[in-house]
C-alpha positions, -999 to 999 in steps of 0.1 A, spaced: -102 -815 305 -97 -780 289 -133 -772 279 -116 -748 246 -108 -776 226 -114 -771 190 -135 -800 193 -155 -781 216 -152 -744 201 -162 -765 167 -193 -778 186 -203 -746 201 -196 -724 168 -219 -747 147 -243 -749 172 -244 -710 171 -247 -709 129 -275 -734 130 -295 -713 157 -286 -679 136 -296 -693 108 -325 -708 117 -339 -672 136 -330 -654 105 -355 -678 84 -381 -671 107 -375 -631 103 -373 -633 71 -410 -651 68 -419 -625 90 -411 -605 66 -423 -619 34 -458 -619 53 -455 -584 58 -444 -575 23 -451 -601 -4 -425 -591 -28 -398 -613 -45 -364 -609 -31 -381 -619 5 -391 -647 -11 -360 -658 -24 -340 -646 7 -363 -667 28 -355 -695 9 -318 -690 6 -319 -688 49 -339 -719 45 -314 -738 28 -287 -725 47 -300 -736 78 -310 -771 64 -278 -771 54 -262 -758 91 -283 -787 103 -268 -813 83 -234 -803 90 -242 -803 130 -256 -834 124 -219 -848 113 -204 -831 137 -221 -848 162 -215 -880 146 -180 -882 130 -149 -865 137 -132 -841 116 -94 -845 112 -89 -802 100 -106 -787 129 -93 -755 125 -100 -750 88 -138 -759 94 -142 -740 126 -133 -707 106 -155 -717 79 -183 -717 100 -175 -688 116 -169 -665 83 -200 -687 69 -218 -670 103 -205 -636 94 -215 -632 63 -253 -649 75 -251 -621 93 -238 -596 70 -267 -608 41 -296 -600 70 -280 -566 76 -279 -556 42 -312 -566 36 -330 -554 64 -314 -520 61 -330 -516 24 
């Protein structure tokens, strides 16, 4: 069994997002309780809903089976990216 199957890659990728996601949530609340100001507040939500929203989506993974694997493996993975991108920007300011 050839263990990079995009079934698999697609498993491991959103496993990744949803633990990303999830670690920049906590950061940001870290933040926010240093520095009450707004934008933390409304970046912690928006990693909040993105990682409820990572969840979900592992959650269906798990449990049905996509027929365009390809197409939502590189969603997730530009989805990661710019996760990514948004905590960089932000913590640089």
């Amino acid at each position: 069994m050839n263990p990079f199957t995009v079934g698999n890659v697609e498993s491991v990728v959103s496993a990744l997002l949803l633990v990303v996601s999830f670690t920049l949530f906590v950061i940001s609340l870290f933040s926010l309780a240093k520095r009450r100001t707004q934008s933390l507040a409304f970046l912690s939500v928006a990693f909040l809903l993105f990682f409820l929203e990572s969840m979900l989506y592992t959650i269906h993974i798990f449990l049905f089976y996509f027929s365009n694997l390809y197409f939502t493996t590189l969603s997730e993975l530009l989805i990661l990216f710019i996760l990514l991108l948004i905590f960089v920007a932000t913590y640089r300011q």
